[in-house]
Structure formats: C-alpha cells, structure tokens
NUGUDREN-522355 format. One record per atom (N, C-alpha, C, CB): residue number from 1; residue in three letters; atom name; z, y, x. Coordinates in Angstrom, 2 decimals, always signed. Glycine has a CB too. Example, Ala and Ser with C-alpha at 12.3 -4.5 7.8 and 13.67 -1.06 7.14 Angstrom:
<sites>
    i   aa  at       zz       yy       xx
    1  ALA   N    +7.80    -5.69   +13.19
    1  ALA  CA    +7.80    -4.50   +12.30
    1  ALA   C    +7.80    -3.30   +13.20
    1  ALA  CB    +9.05    -4.47   +11.31
    2  SER   N    +7.08    -2.25   +12.85
    2  SER  CA    +7.14    -1.06   +13.67
    2  SER   C    +7.87    +0.03   +12.90
    2  SER  CB    +5.72    -0.60   +14.08
</sites>
This chain:
<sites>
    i   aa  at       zz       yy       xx
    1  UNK   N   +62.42   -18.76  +141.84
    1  UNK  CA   +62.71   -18.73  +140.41
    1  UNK   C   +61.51   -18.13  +139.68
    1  UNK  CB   +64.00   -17.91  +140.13
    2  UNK   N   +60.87   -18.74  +138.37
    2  UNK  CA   +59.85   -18.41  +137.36
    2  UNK   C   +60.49   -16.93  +136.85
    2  UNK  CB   +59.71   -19.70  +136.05
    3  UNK   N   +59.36   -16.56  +136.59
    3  UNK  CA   +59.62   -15.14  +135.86
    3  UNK   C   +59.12   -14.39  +135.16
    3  UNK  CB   +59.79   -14.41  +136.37
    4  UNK   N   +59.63   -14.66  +133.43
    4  UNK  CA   +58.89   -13.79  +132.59
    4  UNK   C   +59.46   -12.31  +131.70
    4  UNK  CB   +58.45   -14.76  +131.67
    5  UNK   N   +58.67   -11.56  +131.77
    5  UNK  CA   +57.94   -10.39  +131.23
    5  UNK   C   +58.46   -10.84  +129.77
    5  UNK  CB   +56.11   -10.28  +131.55
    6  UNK   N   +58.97    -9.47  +129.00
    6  UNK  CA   +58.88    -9.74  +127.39
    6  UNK   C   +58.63    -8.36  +127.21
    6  UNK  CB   +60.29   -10.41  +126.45
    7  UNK   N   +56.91    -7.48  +126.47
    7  UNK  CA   +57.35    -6.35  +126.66
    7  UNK   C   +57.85    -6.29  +124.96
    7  UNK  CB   +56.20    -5.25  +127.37
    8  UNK   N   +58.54    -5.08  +124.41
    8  UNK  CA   +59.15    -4.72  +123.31
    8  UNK   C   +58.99    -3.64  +122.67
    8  UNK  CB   +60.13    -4.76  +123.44
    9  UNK   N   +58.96    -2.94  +121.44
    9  UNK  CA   +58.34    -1.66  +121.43
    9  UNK   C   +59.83    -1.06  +121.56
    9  UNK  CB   +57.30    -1.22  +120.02
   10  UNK   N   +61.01    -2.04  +120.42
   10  UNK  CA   +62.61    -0.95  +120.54
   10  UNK   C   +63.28    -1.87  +120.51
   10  UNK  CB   +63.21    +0.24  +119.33
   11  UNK   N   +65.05    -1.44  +120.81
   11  UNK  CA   +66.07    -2.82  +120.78
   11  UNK   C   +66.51    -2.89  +119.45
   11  UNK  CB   +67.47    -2.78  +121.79
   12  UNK   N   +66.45    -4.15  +119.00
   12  UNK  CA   +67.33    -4.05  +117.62
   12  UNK   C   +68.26    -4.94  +117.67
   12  UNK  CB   +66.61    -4.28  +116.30
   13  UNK   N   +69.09    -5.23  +116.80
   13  UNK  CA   +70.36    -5.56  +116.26
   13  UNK   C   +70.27    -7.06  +116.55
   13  UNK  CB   +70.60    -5.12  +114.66
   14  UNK   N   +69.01    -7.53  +115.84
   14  UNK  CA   +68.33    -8.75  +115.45
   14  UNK   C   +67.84    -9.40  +116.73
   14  UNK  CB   +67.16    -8.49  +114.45
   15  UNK   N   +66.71    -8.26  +117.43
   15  UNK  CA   +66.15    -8.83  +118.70
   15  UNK   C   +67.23    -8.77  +119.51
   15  UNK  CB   +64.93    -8.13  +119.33
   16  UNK   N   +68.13    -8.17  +120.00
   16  UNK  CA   +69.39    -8.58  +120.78
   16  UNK   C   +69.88    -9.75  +120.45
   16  UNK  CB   +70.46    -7.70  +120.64
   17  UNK   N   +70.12   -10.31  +119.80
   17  UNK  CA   +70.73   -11.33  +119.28
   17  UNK   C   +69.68   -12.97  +119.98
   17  UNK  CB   +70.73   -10.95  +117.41
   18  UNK   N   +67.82   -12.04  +119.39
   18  UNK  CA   +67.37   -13.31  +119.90
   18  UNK   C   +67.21   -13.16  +121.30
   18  UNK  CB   +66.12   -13.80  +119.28
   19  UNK   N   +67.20   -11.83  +121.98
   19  UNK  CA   +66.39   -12.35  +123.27
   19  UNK   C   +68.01   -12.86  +124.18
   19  UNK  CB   +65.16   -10.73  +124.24
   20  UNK   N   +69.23   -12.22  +123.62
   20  UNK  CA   +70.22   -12.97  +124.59
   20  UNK   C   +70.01   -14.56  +124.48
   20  UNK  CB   +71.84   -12.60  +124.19
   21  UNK   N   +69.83   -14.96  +123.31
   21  UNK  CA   +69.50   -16.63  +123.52
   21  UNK   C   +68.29   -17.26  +124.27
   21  UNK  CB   +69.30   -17.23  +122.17
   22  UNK   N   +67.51   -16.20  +123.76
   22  UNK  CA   +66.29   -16.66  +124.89
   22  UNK   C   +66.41   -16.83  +126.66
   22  UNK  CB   +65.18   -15.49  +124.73
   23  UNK   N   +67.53   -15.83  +127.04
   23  UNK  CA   +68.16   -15.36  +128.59
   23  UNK   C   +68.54   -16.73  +128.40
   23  UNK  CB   +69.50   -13.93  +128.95
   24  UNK   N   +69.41   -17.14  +127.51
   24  UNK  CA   +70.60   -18.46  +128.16
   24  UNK   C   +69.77   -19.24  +128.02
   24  UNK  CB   +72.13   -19.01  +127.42
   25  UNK   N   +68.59   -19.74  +127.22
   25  UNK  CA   +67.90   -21.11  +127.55
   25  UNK   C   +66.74   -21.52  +128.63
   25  UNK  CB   +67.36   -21.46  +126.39
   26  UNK   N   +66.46   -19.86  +129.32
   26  UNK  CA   +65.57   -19.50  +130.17
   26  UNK   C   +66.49   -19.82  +131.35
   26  UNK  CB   +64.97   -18.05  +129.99
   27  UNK   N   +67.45   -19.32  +131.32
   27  UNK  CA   +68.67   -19.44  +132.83
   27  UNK   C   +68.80   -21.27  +133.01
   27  UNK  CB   +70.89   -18.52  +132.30
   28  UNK   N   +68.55   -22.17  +131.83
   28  UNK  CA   +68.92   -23.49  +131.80
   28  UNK   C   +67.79   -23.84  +132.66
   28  UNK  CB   +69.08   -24.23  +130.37
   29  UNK   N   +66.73   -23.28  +132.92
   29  UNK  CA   +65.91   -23.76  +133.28
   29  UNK   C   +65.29   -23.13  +134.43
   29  UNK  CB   +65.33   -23.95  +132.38
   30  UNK   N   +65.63   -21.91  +135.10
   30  UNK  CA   +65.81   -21.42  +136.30
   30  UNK   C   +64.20   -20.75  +136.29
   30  UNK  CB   +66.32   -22.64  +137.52
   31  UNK   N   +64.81   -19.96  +135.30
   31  UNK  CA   +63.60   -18.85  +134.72
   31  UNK   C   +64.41   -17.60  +134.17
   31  UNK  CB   +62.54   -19.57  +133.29
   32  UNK   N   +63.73   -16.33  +135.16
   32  UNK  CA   +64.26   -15.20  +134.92
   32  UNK   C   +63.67   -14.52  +133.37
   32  UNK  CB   +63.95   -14.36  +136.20
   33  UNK   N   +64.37   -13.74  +132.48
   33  UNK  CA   +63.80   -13.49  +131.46
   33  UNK   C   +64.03   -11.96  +131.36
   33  UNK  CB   +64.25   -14.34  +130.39
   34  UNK   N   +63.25   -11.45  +131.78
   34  UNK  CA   +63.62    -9.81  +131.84
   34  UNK   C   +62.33    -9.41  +130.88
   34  UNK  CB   +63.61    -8.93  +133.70
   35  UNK   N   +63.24    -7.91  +130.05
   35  UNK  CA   +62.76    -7.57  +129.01
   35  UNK   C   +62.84    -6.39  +128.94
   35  UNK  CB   +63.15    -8.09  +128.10
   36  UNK   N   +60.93    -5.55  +128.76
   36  UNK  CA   +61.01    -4.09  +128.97
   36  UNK   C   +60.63    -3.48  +127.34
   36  UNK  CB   +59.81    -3.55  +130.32
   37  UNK   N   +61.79    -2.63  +127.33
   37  UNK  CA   +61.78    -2.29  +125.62
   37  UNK   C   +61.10    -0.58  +126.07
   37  UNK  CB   +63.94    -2.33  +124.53
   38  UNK   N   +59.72    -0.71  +125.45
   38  UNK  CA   +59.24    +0.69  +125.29
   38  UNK   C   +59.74    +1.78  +125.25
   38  UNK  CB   +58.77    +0.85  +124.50
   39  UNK   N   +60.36    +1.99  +124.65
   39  UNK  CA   +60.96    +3.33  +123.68
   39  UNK   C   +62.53    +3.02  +123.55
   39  UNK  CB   +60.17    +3.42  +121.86
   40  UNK   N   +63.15    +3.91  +123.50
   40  UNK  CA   +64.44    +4.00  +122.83
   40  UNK   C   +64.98    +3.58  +121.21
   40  UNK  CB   +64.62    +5.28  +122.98
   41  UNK   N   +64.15    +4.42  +120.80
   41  UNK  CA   +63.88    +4.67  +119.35
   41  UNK   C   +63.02    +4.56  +118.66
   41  UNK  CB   +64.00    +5.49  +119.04
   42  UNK   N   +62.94    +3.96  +117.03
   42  UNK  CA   +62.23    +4.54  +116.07
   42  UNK   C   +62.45    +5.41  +115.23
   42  UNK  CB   +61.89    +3.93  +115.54
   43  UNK   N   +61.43    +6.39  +115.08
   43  UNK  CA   +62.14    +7.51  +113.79
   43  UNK   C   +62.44    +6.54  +112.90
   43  UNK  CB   +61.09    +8.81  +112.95
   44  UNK   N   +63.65    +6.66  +112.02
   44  UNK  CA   +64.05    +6.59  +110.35
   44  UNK   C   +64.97    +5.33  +110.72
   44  UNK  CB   +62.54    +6.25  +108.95
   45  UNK   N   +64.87    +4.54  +111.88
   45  UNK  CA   +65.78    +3.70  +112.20
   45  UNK   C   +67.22    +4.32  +113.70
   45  UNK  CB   +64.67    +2.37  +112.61
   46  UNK   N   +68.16    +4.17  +112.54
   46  UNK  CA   +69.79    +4.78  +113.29
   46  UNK   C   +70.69    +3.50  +113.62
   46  UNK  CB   +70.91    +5.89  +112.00
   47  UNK   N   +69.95    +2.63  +114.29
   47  UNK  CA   +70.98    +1.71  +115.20
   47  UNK   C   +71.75    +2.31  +116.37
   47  UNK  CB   +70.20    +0.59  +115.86
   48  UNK   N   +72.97    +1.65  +116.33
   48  UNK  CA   +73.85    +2.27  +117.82
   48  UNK   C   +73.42    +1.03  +118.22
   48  UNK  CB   +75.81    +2.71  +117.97
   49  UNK   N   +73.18    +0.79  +119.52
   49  UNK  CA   +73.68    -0.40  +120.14
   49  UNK   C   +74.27    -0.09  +121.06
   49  UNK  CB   +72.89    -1.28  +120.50
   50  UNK   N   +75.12    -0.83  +121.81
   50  UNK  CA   +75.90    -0.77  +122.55
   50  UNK   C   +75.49    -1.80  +124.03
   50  UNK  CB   +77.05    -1.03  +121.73
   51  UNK   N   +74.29    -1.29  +124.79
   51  UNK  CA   +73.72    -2.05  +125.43
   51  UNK   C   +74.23    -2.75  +126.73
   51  UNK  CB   +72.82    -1.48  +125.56
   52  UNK   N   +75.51    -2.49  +126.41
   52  UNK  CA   +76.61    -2.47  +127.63
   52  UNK   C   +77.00    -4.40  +127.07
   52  UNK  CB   +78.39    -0.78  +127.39
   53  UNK   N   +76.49    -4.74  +125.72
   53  UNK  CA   +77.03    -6.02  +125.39
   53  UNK   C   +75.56    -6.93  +125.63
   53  UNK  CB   +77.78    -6.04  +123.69
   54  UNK   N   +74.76    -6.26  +125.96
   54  UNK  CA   +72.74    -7.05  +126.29
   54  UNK   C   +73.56    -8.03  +126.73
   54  UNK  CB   +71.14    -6.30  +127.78
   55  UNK   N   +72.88    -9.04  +126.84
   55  UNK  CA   +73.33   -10.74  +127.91
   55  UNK   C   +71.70   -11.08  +128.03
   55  UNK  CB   +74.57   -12.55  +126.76
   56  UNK   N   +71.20    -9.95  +128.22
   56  UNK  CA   +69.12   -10.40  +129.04
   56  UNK   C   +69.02    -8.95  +129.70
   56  UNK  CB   +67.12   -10.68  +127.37
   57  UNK   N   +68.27    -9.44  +131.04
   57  UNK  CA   +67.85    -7.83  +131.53
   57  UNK   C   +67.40    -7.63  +130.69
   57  UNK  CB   +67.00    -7.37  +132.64
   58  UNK   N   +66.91    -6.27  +131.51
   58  UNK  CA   +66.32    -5.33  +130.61
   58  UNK   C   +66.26    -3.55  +131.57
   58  UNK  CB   +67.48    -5.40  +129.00
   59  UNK   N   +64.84    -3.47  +131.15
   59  UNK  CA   +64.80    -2.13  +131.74
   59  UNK   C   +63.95    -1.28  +130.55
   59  UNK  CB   +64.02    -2.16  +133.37
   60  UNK   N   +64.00    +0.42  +130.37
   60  UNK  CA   +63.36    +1.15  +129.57
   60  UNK   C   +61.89    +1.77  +129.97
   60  UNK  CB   +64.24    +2.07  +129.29
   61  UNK   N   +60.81    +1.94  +129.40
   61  UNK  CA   +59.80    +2.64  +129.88
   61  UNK   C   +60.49    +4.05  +130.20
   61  UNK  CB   +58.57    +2.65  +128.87
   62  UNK   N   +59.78    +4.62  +131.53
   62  UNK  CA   +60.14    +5.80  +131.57
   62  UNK   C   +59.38    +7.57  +132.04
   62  UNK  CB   +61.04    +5.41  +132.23
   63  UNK   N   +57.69    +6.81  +131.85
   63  UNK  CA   +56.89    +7.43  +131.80
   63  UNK   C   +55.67    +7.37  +131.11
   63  UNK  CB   +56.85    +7.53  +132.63
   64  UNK   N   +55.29    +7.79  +129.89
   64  UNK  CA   +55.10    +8.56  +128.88
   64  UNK   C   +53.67    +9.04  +128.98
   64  UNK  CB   +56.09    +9.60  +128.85
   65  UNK   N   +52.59    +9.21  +127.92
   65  UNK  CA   +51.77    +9.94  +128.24
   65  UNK   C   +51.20   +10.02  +126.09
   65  UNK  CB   +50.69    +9.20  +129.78
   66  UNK   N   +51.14   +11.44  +126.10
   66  UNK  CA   +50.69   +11.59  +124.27
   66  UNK   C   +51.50   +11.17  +123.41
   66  UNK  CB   +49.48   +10.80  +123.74
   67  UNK   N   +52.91   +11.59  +124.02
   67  UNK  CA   +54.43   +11.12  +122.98
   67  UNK   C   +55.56   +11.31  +123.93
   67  UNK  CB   +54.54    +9.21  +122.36
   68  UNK   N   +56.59   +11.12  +123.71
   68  UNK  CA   +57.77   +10.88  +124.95
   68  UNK   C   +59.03    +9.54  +124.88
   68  UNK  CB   +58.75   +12.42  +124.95
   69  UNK   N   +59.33    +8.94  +125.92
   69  UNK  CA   +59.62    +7.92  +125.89
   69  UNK   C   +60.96    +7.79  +125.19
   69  UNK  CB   +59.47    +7.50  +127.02
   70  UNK   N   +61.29    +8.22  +124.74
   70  UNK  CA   +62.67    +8.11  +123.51
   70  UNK   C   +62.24    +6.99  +122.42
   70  UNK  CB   +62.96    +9.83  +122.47
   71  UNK   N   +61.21    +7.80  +121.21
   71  UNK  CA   +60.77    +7.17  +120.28
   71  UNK   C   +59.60    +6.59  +120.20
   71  UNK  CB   +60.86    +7.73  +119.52
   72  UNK   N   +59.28    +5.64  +119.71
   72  UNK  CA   +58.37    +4.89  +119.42
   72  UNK   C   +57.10    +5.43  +118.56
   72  UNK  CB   +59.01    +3.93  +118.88
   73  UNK   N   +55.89    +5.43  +119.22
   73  UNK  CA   +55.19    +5.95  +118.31
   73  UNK   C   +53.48    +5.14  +118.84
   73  UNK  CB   +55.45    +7.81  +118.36
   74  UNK   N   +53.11    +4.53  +118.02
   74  UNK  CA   +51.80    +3.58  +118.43
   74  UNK   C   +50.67    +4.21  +119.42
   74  UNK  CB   +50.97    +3.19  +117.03
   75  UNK   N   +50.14    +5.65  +119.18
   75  UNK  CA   +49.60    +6.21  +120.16
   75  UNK   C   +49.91    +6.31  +121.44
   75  UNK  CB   +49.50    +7.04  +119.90
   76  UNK   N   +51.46    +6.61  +122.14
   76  UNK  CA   +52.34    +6.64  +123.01
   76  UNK   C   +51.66    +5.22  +123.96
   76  UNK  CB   +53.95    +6.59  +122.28
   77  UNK   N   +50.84    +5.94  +125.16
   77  UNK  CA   +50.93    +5.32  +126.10
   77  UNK   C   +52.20    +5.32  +127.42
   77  UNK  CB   +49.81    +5.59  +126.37
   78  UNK   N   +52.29    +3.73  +127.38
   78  UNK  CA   +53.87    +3.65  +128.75
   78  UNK   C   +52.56    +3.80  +129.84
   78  UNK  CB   +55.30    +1.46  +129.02
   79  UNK   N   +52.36    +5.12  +130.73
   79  UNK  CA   +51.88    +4.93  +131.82
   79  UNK   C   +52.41    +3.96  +133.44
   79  UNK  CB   +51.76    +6.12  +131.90
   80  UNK   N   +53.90    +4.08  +133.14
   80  UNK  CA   +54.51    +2.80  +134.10
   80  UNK   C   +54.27    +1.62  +133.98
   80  UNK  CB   +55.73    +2.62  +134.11
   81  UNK   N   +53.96    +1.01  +132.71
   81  UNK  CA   +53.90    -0.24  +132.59
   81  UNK   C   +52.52    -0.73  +133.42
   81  UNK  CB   +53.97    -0.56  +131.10
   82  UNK   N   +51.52    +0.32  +133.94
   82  UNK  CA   +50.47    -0.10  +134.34
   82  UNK   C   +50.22    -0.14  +136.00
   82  UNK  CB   +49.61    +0.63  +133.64
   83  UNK   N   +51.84    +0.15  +136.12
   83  UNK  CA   +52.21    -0.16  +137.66
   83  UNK   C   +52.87    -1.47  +137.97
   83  UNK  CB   +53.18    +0.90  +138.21
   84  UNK   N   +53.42    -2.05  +136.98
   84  UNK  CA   +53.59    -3.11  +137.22
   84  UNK   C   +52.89    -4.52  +137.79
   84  UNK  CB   +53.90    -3.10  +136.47
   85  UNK   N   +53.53    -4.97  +139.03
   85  UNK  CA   +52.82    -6.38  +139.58
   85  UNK   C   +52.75    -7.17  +138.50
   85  UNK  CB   +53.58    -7.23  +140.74
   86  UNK   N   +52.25    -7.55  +138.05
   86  UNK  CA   +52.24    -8.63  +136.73
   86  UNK   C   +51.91   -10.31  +137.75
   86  UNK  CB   +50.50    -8.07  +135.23
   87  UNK   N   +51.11   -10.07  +138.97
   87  UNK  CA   +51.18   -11.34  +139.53
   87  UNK   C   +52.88   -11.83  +139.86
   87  UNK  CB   +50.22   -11.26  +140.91
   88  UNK   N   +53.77   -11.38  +139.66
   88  UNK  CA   +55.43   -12.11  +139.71
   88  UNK   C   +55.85   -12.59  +138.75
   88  UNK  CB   +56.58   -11.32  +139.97
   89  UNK   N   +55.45   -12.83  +137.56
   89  UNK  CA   +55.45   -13.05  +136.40
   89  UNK   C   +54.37   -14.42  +135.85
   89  UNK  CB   +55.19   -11.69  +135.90
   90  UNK   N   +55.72   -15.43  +135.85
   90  UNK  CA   +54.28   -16.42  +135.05
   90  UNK   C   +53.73   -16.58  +133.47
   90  UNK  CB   +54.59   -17.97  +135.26
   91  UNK   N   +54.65   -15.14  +132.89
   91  UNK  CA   +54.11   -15.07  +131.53
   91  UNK   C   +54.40   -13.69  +131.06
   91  UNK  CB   +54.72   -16.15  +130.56
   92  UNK   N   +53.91   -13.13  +130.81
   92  UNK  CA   +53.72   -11.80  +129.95
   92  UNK   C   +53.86   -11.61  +128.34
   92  UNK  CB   +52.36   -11.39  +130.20
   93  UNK   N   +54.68   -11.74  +127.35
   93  UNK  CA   +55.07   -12.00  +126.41
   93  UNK   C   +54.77   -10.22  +125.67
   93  UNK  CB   +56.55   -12.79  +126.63
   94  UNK   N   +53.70   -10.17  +124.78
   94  UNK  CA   +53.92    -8.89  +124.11
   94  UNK   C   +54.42    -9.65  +122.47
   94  UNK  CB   +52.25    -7.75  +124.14
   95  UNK   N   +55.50    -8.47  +122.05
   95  UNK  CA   +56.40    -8.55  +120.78
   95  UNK   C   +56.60    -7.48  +120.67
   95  UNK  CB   +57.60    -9.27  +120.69
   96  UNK   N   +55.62    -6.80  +119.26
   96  UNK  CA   +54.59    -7.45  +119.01
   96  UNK   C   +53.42    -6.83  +119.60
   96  UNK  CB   +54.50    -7.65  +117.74
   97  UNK   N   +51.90    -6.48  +119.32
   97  UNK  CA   +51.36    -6.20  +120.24
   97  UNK   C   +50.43    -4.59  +119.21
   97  UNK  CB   +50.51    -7.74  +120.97
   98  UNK   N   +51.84    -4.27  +119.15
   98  UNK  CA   +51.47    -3.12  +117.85
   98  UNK   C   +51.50    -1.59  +118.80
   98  UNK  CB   +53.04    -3.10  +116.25
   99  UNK   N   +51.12    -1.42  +120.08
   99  UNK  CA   +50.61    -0.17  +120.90
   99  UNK   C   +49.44    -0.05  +121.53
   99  UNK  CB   +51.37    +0.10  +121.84
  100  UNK   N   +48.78    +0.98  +121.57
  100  UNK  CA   +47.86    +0.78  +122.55
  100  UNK   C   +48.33    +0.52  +123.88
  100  UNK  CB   +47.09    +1.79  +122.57
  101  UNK   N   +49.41    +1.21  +124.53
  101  UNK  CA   +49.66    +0.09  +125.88
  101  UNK   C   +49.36    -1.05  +125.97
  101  UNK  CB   +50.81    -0.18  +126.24
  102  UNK   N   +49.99    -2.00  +124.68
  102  UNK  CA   +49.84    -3.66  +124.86
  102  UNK   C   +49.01    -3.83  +125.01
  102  UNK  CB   +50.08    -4.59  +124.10
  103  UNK   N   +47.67    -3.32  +123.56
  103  UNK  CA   +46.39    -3.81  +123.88
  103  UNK   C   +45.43    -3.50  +125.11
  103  UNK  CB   +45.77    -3.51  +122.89
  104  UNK   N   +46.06    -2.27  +125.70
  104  UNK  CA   +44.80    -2.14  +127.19
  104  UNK   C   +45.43    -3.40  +127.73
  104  UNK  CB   +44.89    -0.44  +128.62
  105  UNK   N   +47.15    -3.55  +127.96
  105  UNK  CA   +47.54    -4.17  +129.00
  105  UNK   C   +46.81    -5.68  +129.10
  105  UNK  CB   +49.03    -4.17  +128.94
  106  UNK   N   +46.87    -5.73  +127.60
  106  UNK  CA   +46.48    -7.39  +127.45
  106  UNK   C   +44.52    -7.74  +127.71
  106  UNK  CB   +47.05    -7.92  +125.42
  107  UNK   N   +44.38    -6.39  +128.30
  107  UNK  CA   +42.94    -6.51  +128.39
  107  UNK   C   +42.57    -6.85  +129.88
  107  UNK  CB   +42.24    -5.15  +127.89
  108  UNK   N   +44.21    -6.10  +130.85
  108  UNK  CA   +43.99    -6.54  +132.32
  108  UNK   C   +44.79    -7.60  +132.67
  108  UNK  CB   +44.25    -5.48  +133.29
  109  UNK   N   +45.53    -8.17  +132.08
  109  UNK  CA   +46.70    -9.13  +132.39
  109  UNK   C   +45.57   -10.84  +132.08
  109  UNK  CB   +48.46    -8.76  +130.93
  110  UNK   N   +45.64   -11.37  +132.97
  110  UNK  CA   +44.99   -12.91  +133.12
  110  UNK   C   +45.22   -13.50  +131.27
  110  UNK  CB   +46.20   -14.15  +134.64
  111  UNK   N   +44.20   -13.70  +130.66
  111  UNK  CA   +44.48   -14.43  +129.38
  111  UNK   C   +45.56   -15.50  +129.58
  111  UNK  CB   +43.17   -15.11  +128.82
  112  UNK   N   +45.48   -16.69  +130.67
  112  UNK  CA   +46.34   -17.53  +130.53
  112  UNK   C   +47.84   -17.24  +131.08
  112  UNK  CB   +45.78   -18.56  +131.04
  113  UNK   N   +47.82   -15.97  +131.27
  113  UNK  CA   +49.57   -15.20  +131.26
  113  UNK   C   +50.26   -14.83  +130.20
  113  UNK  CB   +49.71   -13.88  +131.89
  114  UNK   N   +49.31   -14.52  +129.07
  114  UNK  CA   +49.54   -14.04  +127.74
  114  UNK   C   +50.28   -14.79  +126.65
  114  UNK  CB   +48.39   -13.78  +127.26
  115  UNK   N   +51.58   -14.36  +126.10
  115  UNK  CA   +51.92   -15.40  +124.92
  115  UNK   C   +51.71   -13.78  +124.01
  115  UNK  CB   +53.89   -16.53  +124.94
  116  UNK   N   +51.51   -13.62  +123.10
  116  UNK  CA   +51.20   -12.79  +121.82
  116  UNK   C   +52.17   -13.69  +120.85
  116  UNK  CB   +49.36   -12.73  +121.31
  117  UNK   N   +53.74   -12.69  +120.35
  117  UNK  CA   +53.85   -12.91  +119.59
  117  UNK   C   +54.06   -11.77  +118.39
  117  UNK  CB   +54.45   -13.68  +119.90
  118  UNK   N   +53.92   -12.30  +116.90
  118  UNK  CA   +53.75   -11.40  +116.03
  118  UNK   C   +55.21   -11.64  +115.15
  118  UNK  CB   +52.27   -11.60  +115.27
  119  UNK   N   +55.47   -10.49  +114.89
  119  UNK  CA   +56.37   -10.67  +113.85
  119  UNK   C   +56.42   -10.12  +112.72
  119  UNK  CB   +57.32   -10.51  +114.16
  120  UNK   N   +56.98   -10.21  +111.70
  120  UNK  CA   +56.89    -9.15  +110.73
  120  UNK   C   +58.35    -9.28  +109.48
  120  UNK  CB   +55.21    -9.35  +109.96
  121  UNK   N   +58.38    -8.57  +108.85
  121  UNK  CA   +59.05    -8.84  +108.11
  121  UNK   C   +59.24    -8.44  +106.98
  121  UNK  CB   +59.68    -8.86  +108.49
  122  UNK   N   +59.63    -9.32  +105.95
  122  UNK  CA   +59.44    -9.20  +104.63
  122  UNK   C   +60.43    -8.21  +103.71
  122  UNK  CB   +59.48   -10.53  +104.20
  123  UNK   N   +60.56    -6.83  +104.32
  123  UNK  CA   +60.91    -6.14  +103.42
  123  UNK   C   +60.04    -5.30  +102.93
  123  UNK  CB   +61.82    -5.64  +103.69
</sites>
C-alpha cells in the first residue's frame, strides 16, 4: 500500500472535515493517508475537537526544541519529525509550509516527494 505524509501545523474544525475526505478518497485507491499535526494548539484559537470523531490517522509531534509541543509557534522546531523514514512515503505534503521545521525538512526530503500546499484565508 502507497503512503502519504500530510505534515500540519494544528487540527481545525475545517481541516478535519477536509483531510477525513481526503482519507476516504485515498482508501479508494489503496493509499494510506496519515497526518502529523505539529502542535496541539494555537494561542487565541479555542477549538474543542473531539478527536475521537478524526476518520484520517493521525499522530502529534512530541518532541520540541525553542517552544513546547502544545502550541504552535513558527520558531518551534519538531525535533521528531527529523527521525522520520520519509523513504515509506511516496509523498510528503507540507500544509502550509509556515515553520522552520517544514522548511529545513523540505530541504532534506527528495524535491520530487514534495507537494507544498498553501493556504490562506480571507479574513
């Protein structure tokens, strides 16, 4: 079975919504879609989620270096993420690529593993 990587900086309301659809059209096609959400939190954002309803893996960073892995904060290097085999993975998906983790990561990860996507939003 194919297997991609989505890393994330936090879970939201919204991205739950898309990456469970992304799981079910990835499963149609016999492609694992596991998704590592940085941080817990952002300051000033008070979502509950209830991650017990996710329908996509999913695992949390859980080692930390110049911040701590709860909240989100752009300096905050994930030192685990740089243990990761990335050769099991035929795509590496950063969303978005707003940490310095992403950008070292995306400096050792094969260019043609890389999808970069950006998002933003208009409030």
């Amino acid at each position: 079975m194919k297997k991609i990587l989505l890393i994330n900086n936090i879970p939201t309301p919204y991205r739950r919504f898309l990456f469970d659809k992304m799981n079910s059209i990835a499963s149609e096609f016999s492609i694992r879609l596991e998704v590592c959400y940085q941080f817990e939190k952002e300051k000033g954002r008070h979502w509950n989620l209830d991650s017990s309803k996710f329908k996509h893996d999913y695992f949390f960073s859980k080692m930390t270096l110049f911040g701590n892995e709860k909240y989100y904060d752009f300096k905050t290097i994930n030192l685990d993420l740089f243990k990761t085999n990335f050769r099991e993975y035929e795509y590496v998906i950063f969303s978005p690529l707003m940490s310095i983790t992403n950008g070292l990561l995306s400096l050792l990860i094969p260019r043609k593993k890389q999808i970069h996507w950006i998002e933003s939003n208009f409030e």
